[in-house]
N, C-alpha and C positions, 0 to 999 in steps of 0.2 A: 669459568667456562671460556672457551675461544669460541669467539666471534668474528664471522667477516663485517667492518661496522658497512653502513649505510651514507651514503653521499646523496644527504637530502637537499642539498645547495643544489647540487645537478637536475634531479627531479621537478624543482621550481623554476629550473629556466622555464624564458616565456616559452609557448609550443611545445615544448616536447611531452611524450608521452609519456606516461609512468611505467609503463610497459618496458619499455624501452632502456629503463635506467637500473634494471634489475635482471637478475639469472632467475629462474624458475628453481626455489629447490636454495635459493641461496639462507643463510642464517642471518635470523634477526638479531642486532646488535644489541644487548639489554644494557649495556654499560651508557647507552644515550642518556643525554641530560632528561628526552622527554619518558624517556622509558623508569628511570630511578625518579622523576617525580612521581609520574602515575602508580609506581610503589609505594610510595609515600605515601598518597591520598587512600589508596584501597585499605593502607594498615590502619591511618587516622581515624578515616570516615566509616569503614566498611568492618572493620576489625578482619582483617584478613591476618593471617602469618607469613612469616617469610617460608615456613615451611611450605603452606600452600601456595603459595607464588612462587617457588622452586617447581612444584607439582607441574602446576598449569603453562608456565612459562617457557620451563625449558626446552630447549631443543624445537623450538618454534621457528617456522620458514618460510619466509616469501610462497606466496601463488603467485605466479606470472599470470595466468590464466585467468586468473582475478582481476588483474588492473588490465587486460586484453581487454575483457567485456564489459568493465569501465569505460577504458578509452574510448573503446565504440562508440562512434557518433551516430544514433540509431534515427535515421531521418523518419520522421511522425510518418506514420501512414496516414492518409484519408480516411474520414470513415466508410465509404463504401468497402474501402480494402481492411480496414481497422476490424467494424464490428463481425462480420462474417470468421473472424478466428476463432469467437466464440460461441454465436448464435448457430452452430451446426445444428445436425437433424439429433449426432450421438449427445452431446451435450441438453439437449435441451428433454430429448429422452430422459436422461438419466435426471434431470433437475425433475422431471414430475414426477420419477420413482420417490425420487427422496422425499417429496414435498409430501407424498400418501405416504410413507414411511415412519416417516418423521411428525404426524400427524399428532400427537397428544404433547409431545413435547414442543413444539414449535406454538401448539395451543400456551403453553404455560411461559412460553418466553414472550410470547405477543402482548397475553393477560398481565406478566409483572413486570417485562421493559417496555414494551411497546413500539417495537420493527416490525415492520411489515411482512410477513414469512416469504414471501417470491424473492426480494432484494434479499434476505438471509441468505437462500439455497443459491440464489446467483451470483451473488460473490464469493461464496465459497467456489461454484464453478468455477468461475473464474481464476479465482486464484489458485486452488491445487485442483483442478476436475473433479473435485468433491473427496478430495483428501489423497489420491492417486498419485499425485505429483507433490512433491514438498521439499524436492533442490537435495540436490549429492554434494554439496561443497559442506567441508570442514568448517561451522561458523564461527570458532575459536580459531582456527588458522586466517581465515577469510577477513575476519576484524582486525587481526593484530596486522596481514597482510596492508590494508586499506589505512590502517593507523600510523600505519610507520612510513608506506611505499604509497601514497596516492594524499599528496599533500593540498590540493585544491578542497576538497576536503574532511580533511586528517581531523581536525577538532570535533568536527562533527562523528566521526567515528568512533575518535577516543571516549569519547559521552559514550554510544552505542556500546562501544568494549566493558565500562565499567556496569553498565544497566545490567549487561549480558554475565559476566560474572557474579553481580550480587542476586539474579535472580534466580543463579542455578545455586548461589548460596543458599537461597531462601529454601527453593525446592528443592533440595539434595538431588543434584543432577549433577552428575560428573562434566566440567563445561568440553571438556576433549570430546565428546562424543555426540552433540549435537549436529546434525547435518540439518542443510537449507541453502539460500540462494547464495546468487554471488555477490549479491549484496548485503546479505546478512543477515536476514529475513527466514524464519522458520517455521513449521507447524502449517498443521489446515489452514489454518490464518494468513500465513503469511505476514505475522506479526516481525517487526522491527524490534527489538529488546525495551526501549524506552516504551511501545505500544503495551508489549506485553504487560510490562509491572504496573503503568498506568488503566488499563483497557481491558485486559485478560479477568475473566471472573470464573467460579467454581460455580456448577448448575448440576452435578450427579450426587450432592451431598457426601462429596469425602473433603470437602475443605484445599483440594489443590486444582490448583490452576493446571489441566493437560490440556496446552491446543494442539499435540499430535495422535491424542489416544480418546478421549474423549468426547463422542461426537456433542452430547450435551453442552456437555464447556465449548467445545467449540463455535456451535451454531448461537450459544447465549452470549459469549467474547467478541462475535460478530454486531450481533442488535447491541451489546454495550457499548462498543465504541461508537456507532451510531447517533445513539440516545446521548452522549455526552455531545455530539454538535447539533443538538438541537431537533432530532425527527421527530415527525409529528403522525401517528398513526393513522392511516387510510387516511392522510392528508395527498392533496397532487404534489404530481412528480414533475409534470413539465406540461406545455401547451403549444399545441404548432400556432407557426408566426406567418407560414408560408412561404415564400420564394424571392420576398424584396423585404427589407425595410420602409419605413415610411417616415420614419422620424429621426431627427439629428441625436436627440439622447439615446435612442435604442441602438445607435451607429456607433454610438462612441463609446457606449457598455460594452458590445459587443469587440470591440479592437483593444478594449483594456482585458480581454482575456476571463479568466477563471475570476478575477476578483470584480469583474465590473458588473456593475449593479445599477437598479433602477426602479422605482416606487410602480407597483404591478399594477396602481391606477393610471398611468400614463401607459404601459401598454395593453392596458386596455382602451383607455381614451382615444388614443393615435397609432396603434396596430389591429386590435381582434376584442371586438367589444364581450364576446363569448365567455373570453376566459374566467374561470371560477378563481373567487377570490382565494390571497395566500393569508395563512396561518397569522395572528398579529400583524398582518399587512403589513408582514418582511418584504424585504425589497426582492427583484428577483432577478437570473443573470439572463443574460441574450448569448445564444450558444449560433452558431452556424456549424451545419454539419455538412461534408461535402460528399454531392451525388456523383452519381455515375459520368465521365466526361460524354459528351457528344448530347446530353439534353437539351432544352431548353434555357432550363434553370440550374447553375453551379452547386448552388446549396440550400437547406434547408434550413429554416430558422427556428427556432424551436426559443422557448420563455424557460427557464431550469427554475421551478420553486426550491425553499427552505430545503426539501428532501433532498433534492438534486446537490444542493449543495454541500451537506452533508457528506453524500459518496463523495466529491470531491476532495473533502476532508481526507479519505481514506487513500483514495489515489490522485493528487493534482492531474487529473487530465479531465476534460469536458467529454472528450471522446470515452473515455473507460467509465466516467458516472452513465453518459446515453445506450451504453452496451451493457450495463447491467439494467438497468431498466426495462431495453428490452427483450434481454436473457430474460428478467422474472417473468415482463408481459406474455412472452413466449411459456413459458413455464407451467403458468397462469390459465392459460390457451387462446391466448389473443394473436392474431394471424401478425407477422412483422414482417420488416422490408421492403424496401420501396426503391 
């Protein structure tokens, strides 16, 4: 086969963009050293054939468009600007359609994994509007694009390329025909390929994993990845902290981000004597959320228990766990916003 090869030396200069160092539409070079390893391993590991890696391979092309909205430096929104994308009036409509809907089944994923059905139906929101949305990129093109042409990185992809092929192996899924994000990500779910074959479970009794066609699978693949970091049923979600800090530990959890934590007896001790205690008396994060400009008060402080932490798992942001929670709240029919 002719190939235009790839000038992956150039894409790793410091600053530049990936974007930038490719044609849209250009040919993936399979003769590369990394490309005839990653053959290698799929025939070793995976029993793949060269037939079928002719199939799936060939004729495979750059997305510009891909590494465009990579590149993209997407500056964090606040959460006043944040959670409102999701918490709408049609959104949250449709979350209590589903929630009466979904009613006897959402009973039997509560009773044998044990998620909390409001955080189910609102990440699903979330994530495809309740299956509505589920990304038009080619995610066989899209991975191989991001594998070869977005080297900051490329390893972390190539992992995702091989999950993603052995698990349309598994499922007899032609991998050419998957559509999902631009990062690689497909299904109601919004599953990652490593997500899926770790995380994905069968709930309609036919033994296969669908997170695009099966709402059961899907809403059960949800509370599964959950239940694997630890959530604890109609356990708290979070606790308001108020408007200030009051203590040097809760400052300093708080500035270490998503991973910073803090024993839930000191803030009770030294912020909000109130709060009900967490799960195992796991530690718990300090989230700041930011209000509306021109207040009083800049942000909101909020205590993130075990649960919270959890969504986290699903999407590292602080701001996307407190927007589902109170998508569900909302859901739920707890009034939100402030």
């Amino acid at each position: 086969m002719v190939c235009l090869p790839f000038n992956n030396s150039i894409a790793q200069a410091k600053g530049s963009r990936a974007a930038d160092q490719v044609k849209d539409g250009q040919p993936i070079n399979l003769q590369q050293k990394k490309y005839q390893q990653l053959f290698a391993e799929l025939k070793s590991k995976h029993q793949f054939t060269n037939q079928e890696l002719q199939s799936i391979f060939y004729g495979q092309k750059i997305s510009r468009r891909v590494l465009v909205l990579m590149d993209k430096q997407w500056e964090a929104k606040p959460y006043y600007k944040y959670a409102p994308l999701f918490l709408t009036k049609k959104n949250i409509a449709i979350g209590k359609k589903k929630l009466v809907e979904y009613r006897e089944l959402l009973d039997k994923i509560e009773k044998k994994i044990g998620v909390d059905r409001e955080v189910i139906i609102a990440i699903w929101g979330i994530e495809t509007r309740y299956g509505t949305h589920q990304g038009k990129f080619n995610v066989l093109r899209t991975l191989n694009t991001l594998f070869d042409a977005y080297p900051r990185r490329s390893k972390f992809f190539r992992k995702q390329l091989i999950h993603f092929l052995v698990l349309c192996k598994e499922n007899n899924v032609d991998p050419r025909t998957i559509q999902g994000s631009y990062a690689g990500a497909f299904g109601q779910t919004q599953f990652i390929p490593s997500s899926f074959r770790a995380y994905a479970v069968s709930f309609d009794g036919d033994e296969k994993r669908d997170v695009w066609h099966s709402i059961p699978d899907v809403l059960a693949s949800i509370a599964n990845y959950l239940k694997h970091f630890h959530w604890t049923l109609q356990a708290p979600l979070y606790a308001e902290l108020g408007s200030t800090l009051k203590d040097r530990q809760l400052i300093a959890a708080k500035l270490k981000g998503r991973k910073g934590r803090v024993a839930w007896t000191i803030v009770r001790d030294r912020q909000n004597p109130a709060i009900p205690p967490s799960p195992q008396n796991r530690p718990l994060s300090i989230v700041g959320l930011e209000l509306q400009p021109g207040g009083q008060y800049p942000l909101r402080y909020i205590a993130g228990y075990p649960n919270f932490q959890a969504i986290t798992e699903w999407n590292h942001s602080n701001r996307y766990a407190m927007a589902v929670i109170e998508l569900a709240e909302a859901i739920k029919g707890k009034k939100v916003g402030r």
